[in-house]
C-alpha positions as CSV (number, residue, x, y, z in Angstrom):
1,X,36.7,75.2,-55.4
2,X,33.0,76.3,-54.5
3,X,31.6,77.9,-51.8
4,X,30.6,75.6,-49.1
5,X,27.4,77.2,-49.2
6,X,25.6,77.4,-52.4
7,X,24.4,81.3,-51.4
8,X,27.8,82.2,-51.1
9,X,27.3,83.8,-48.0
10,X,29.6,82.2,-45.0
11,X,26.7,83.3,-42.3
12,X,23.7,81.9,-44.8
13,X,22.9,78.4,-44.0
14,X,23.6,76.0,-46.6
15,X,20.7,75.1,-48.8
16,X,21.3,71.2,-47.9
17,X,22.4,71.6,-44.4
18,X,20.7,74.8,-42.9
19,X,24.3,74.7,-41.3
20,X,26.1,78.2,-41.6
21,X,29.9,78.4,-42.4
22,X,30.4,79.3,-38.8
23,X,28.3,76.7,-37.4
24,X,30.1,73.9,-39.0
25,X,33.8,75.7,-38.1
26,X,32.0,75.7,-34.5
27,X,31.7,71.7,-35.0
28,X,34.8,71.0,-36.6
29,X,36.6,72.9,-34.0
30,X,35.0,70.9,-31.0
31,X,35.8,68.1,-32.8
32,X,39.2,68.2,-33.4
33,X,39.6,68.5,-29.5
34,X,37.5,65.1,-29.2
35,X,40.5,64.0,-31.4
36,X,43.1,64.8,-29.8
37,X,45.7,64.2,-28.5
38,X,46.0,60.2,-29.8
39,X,44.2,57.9,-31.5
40,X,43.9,55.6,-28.2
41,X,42.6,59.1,-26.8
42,X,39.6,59.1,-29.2
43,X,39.1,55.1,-29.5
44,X,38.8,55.4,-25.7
45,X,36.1,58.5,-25.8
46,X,34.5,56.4,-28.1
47,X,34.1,53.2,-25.4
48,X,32.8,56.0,-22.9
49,X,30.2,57.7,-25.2
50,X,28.7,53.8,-25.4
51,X,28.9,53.5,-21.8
52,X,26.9,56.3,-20.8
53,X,24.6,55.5,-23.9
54,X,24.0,51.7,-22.3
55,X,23.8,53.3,-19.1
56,X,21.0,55.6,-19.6
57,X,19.6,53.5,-22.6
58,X,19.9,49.8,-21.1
59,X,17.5,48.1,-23.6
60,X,19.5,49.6,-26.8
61,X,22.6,47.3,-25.8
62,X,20.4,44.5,-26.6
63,X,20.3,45.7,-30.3
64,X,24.0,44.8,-30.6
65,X,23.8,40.6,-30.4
66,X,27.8,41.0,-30.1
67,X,27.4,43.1,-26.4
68,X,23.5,42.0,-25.4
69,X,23.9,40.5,-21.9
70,X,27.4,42.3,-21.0
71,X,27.7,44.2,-17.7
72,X,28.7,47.8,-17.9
73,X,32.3,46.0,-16.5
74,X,32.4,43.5,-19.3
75,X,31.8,46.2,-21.9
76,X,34.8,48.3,-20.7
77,X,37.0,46.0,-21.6
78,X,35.1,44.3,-24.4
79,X,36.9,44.4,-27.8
80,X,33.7,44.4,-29.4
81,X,32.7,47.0,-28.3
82,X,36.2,48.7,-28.7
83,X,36.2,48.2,-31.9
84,X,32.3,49.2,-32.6
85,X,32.7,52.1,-31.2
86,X,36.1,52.9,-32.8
87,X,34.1,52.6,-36.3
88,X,31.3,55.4,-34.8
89,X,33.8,57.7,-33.8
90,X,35.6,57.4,-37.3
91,X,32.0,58.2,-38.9
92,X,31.4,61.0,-36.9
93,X,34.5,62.0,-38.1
94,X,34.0,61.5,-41.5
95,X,30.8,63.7,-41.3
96,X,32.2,66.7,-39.6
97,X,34.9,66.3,-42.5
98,X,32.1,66.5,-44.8
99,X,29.7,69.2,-43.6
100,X,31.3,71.2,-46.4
101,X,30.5,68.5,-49.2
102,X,26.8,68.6,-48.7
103,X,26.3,66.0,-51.2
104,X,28.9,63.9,-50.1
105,X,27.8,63.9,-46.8
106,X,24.2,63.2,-47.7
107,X,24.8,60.3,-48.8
108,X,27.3,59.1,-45.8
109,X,24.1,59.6,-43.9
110,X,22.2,57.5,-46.2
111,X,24.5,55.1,-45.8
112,X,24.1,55.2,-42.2
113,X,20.4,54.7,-42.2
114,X,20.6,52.0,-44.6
115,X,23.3,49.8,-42.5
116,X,20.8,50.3,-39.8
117,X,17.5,49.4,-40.6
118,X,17.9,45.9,-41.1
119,X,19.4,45.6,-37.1
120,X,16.1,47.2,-36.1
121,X,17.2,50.4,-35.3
122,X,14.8,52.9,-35.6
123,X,14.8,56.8,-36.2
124,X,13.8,57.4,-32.7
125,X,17.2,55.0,-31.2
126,X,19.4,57.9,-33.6
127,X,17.3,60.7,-32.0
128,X,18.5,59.3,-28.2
129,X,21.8,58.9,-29.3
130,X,21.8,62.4,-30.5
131,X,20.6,64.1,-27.0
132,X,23.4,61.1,-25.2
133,X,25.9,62.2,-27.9
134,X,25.6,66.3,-27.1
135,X,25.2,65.5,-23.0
136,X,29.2,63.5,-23.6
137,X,30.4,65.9,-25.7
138,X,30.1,68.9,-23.6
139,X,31.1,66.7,-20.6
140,X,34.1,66.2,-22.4
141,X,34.7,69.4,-23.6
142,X,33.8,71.0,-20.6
143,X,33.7,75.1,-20.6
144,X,35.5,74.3,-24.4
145,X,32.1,73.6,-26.0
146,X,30.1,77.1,-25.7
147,X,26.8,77.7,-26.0
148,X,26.8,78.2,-29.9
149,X,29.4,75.0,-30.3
150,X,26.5,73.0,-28.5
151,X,23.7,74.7,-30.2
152,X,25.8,74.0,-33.9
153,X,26.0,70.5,-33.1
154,X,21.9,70.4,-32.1
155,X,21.5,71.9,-35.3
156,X,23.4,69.0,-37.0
157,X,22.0,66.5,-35.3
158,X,18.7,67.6,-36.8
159,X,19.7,67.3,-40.4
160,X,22.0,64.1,-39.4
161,X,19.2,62.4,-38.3
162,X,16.3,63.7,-40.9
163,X,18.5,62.1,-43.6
164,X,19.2,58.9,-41.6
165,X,15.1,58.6,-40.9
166,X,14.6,59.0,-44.9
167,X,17.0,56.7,-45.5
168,X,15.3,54.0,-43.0
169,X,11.9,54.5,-44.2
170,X,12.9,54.1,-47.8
171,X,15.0,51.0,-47.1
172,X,11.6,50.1,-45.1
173,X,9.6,50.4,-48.2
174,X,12.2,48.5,-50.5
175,X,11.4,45.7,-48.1
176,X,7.8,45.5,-48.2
């Protein structure tokens, strides 16, 4: 197998990430503790990170015609939104497992963008749930996300979201 990154330097940053070796150990490592130590566990995380995000972000809720018009109450125990976010926190997942198949994960995040546009979410609705995402994640984590953890993940988000933006535009364009 290759290096991860095409330099072959663990503290170079990836030519398709910008993501050094130990940033994305830094990310996979926080991870794995949103994981654990059940799947309920991490389904349940997943319900909270879209509370806070509806919370702070009331007018996104609308985007979802499955939750629009739920109280915060209703969407604790809706099964909907159980089951939405369930799939989120799986792709989340399934990038951090891919931050060392660049090409791989590109085109998750593709994907990503693609299944979004046509819902009318926008580049600047994944940019929120980026800065929501890193604010739940380190109150999570607590003192287990450091500094450079945090800063890894910012880092991520960047490329995460540059892709997903492409990927909208394009699928913008297509439609015209």
């Amino acid at each position: 197998m290759g290096d991860p990154n095409a330099n072959g330097s663990t503290d170079a940053p990836c030519e398709t990430t910008g993501l050094t070796q130990k940033q994305k150990d830094a990310i996979l490592t926080s991870w794995n503790l949103v994981r654990q130590p059940d799947a309920k566990t991490f389904k349940q995380h997943g319900v909270d990170f879209f509370l806070k995000f509806f919370a702070e972000n009331p007018s996104y809720q609308d985007l979802f015609s499955k939750l629009k018009g739920m109280s915060a109450e209703e969407l604790k125990d809706s099964p909907k939104l159980k089951a939405h976010a369930t799939i989120v926190m799986y792709n989340i997942s399934t990038i951090v497992d891919n931050l060392n198949d660049p090409e791989t994960l590109v085109e998750l995040l593709k994907k990503v963008g693609h299944d979004h546009q046509p819902r009318h979410v926008t580049p600047a609705h994944f940019e929120t749930l980026a800065t929501v995402f890193l604010e739940f994640i380190g109150e999570k984590l607590g003192s287990h996300l450091d500094a450079f953890a945090k800063e890894s993940w910012s880092s991520a988000f960047k490329v995460i979201n540059a892709v997903v933006k492409q990927s909208i535009e394009a699928r913008v364009q297509e439609s015209a």
